[in-house]
C-alpha beads as a LAMMPS data file, in Angstrom:
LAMMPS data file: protein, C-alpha beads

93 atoms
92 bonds

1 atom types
1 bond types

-500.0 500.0 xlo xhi
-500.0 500.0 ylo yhi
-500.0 500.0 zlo zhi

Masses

1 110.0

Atoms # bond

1 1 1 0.000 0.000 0.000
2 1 1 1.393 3.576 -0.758
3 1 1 0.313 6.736 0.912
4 1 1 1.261 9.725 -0.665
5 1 1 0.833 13.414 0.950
6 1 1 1.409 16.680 -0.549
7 1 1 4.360 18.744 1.026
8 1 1 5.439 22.624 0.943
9 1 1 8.537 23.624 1.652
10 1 1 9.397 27.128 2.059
11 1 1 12.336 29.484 2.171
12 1 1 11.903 31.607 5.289
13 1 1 13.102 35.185 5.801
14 1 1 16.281 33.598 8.088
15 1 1 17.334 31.464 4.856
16 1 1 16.403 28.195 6.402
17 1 1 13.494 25.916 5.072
18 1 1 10.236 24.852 6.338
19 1 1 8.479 21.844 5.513
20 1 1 5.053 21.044 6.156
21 1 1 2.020 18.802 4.787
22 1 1 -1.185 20.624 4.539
23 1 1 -2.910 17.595 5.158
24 1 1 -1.455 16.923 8.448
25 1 1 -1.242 19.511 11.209
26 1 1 1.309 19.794 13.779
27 1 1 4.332 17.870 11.465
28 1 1 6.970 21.177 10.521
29 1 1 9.827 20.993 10.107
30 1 1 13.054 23.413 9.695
31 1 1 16.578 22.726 8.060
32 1 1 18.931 24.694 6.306
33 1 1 18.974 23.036 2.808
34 1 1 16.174 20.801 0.588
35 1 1 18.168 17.369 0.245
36 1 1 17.666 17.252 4.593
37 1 1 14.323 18.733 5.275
38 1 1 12.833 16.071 2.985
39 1 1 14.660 13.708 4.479
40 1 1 13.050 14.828 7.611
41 1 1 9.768 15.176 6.056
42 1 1 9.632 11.724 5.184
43 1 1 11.197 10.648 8.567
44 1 1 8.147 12.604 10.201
45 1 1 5.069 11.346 7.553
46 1 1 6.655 7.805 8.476
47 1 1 6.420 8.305 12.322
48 1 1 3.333 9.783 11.886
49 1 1 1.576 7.316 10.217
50 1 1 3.380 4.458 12.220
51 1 1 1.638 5.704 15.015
52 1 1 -2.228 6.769 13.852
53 1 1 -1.773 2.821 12.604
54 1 1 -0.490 1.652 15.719
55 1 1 -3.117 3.102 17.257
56 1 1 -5.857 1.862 15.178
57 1 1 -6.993 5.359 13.428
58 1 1 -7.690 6.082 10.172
59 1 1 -5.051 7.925 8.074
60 1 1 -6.135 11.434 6.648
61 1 1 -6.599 11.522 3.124
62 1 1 -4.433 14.095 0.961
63 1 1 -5.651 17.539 -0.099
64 1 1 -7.030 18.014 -3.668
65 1 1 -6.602 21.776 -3.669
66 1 1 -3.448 24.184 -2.339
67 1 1 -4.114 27.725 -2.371
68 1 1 -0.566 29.521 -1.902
69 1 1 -0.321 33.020 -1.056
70 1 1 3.167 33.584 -3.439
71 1 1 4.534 36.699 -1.456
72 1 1 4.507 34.745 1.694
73 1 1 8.252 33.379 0.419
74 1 1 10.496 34.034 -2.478
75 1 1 10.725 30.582 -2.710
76 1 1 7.923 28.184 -2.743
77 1 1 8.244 24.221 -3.175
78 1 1 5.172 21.798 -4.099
79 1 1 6.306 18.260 -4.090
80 1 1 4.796 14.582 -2.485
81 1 1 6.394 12.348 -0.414
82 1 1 5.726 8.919 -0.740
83 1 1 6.026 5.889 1.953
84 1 1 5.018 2.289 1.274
85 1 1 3.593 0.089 3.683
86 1 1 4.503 -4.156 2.636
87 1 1 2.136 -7.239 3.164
88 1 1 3.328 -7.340 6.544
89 1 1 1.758 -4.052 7.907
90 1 1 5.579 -2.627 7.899
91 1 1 6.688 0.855 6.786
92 1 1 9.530 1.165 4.161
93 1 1 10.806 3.793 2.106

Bonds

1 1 1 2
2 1 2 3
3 1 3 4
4 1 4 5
5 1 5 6
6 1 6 7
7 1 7 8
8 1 8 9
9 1 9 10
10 1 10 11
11 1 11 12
12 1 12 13
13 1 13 14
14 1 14 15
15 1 15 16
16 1 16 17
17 1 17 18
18 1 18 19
19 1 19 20
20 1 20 21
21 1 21 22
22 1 22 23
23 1 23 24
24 1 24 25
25 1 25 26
26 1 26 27
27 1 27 28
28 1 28 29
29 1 29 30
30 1 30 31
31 1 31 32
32 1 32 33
33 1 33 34
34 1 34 35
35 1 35 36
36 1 36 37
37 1 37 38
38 1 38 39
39 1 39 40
40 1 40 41
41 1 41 42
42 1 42 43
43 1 43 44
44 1 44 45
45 1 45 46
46 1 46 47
47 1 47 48
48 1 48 49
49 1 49 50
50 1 50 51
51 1 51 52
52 1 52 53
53 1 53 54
54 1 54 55
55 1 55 56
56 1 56 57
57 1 57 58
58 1 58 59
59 1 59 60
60 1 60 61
61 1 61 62
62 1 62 63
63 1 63 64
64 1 64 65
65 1 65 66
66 1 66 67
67 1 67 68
68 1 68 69
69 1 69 70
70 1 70 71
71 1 71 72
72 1 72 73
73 1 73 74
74 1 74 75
75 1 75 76
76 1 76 77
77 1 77 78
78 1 78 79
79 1 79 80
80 1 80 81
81 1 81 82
82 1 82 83
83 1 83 84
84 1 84 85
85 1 85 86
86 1 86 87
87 1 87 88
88 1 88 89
89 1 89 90
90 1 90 91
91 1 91 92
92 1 92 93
């Protein structure tokens, strides 16, 4: 099974990035280049939905529509992460 969520990733005034999912509130994340925030991004959507499905809840479902407010950043990043989940109910990349 694969579970794919919309991410943004912003450069902020201080010249680090933030990375968040739209679709999932309370996972950001800060880092000072692209390559390691999405590493961190996935890191986070994997712990994330480790634990809704150790928990027994349902997994939110990804957004359809983004509005972005372009002056908010000079830089603005729209990509998905993907994580795959095997026969076995375990998580891999």
């Amino acid at each position: 099974m694969m579970f794919k969520f919309t991410a943004v990733i912003k450069l902020l005034d201080d010249g680090n990035y933030e990375l968040y999912f739209p679709a999932i509130r309370g996972i950001r994340i800060k880092g000072f280049s692209i390559p390691e925030i999405l590493e961190e991004g996935e890191r986070a959507l994997r712990g994330y939905l480790e634990e809704r499905m150790g928990l027994g809840e349902d997994i939110p479902r990804d957004i359809k529509f983004l509005p972005i407010n372009t002056e908010e950043s000079d830089e603005i990043i729209i990509t998905k992460i993907v994580v795959f989940i095997d026969e076995g109910g375990t998580l891999t990349a």
